[in-house]
C-alpha positions as CSV (number, residue, x, y, z in Angstrom):
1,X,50.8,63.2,-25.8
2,X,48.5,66.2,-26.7
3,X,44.9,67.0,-24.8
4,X,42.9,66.4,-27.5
5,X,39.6,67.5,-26.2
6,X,38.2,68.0,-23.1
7,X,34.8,67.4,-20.9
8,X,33.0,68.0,-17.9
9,X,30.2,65.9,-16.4
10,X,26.4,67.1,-15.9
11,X,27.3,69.2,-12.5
12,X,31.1,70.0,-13.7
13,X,32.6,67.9,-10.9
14,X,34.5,65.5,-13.4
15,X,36.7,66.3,-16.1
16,X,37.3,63.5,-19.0
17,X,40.8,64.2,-21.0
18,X,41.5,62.6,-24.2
19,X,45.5,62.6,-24.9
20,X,46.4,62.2,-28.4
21,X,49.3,61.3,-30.3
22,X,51.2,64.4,-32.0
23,X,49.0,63.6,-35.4
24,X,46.1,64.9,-33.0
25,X,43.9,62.1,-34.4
26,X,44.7,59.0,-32.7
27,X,43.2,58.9,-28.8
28,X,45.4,56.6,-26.8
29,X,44.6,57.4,-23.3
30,X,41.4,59.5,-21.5
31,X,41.8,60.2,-17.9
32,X,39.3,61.7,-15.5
33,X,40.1,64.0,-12.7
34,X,38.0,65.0,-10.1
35,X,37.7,69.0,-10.5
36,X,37.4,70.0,-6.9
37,X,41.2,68.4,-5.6
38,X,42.4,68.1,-9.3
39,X,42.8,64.4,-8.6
40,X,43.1,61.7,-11.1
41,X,40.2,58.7,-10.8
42,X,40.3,57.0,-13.4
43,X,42.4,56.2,-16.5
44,X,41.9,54.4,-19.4
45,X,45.0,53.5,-21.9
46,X,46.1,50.4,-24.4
47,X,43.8,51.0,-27.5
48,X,42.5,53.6,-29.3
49,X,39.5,55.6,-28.1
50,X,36.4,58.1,-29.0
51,X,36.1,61.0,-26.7
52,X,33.9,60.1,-23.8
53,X,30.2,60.9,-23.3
54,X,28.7,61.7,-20.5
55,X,24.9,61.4,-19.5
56,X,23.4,64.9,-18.7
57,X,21.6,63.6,-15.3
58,X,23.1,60.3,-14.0
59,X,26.5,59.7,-13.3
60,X,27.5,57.7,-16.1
61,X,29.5,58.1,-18.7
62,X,30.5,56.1,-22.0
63,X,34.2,55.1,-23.0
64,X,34.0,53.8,-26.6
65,X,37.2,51.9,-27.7
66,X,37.9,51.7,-31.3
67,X,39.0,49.4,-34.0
68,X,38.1,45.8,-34.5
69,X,35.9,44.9,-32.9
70,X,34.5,48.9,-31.4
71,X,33.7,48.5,-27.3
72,X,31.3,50.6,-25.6
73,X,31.4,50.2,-21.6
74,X,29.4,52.5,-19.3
75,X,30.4,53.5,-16.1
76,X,28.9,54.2,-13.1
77,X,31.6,57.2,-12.1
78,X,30.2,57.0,-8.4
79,X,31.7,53.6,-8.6
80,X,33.5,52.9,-11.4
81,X,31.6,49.7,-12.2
82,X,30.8,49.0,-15.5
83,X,26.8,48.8,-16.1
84,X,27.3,47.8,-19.7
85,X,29.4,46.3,-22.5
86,X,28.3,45.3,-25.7
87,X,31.0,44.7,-29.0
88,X,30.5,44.9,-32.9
89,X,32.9,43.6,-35.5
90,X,32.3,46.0,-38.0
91,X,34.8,49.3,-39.0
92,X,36.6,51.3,-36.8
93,X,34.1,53.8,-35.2
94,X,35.9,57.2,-36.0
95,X,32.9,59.2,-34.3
96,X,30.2,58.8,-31.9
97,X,27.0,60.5,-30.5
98,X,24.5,59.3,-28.0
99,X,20.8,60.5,-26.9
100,X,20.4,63.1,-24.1
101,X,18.2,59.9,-22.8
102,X,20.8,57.1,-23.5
103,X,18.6,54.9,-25.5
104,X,20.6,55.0,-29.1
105,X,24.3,55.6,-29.7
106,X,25.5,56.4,-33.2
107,X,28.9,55.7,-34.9
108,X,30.4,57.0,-38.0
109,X,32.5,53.7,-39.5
110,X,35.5,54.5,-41.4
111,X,34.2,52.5,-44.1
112,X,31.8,55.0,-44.7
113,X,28.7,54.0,-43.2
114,X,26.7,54.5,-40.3
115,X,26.1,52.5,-37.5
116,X,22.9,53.3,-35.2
117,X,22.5,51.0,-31.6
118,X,19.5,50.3,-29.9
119,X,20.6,50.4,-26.0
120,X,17.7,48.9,-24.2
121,X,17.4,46.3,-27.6
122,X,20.5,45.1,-26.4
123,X,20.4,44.6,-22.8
124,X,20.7,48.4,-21.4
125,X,18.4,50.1,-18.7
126,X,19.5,53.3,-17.8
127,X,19.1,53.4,-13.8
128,X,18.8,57.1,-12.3
């Protein structure tokens, strides 16, 4: 698998990797490294992901998985517990963008439309 693209956390201690298939499209496995000892925390794999976002001033970050049904967990990456989950049926998500504040996340459906989610609506509280 290919690095498909790359990002670094608020103070660029954490480094997410999305590895692609060879088609470059298709993001099978996202692994986070800590920068400073080049270690390996955490790893996500079996399904097809979005890049990850992270929040620009708590340590969370979001791992969308999707397909049928699209998954959205965040993470606490002090402790790698999950603070939410939440699931919709609906297209595979093919992009995704979330608020500097956390409070909506969009997806681009690959049956053309646009999906917009209320966080806090549906259960989130963004703890800093």
């Amino acid at each position: 698998m290919n690095p498909r693209e790359i990002s670094l956390n608020r103070d660029g201690s954490l480094l997410a990797v999305s590895y692609a298939d060879r088609d470059r499209w298709s993001v099978k496995q996202i692994v986070l490294f800590d920068v400073a000892s080049g270690r390996e925390l955490k790893s996500f794999s079996g399904a097809k992901f979005l890049a990850p976002l992270f929040h620009p001033d708590t340590d969370q970050v979001v791992i969308v998985e999707t397909g049928r049904p699209n998954r959205v967990t965040i993470y606490d990456t002090q402790t790698w517990e999950r603070v939410f989950e939440h699931e919709t049926s609906h297209a595979p998500a093919l992009a995704a963008a979330i608020a500097d504040n956390f409070k909506s996340l969009a997806f681009s459906l690959a049956d053309t439309r646009i999906e917009i989610w209320n966080l806090e609506e549906l259960g989130f509280t963004l703890e800093k």
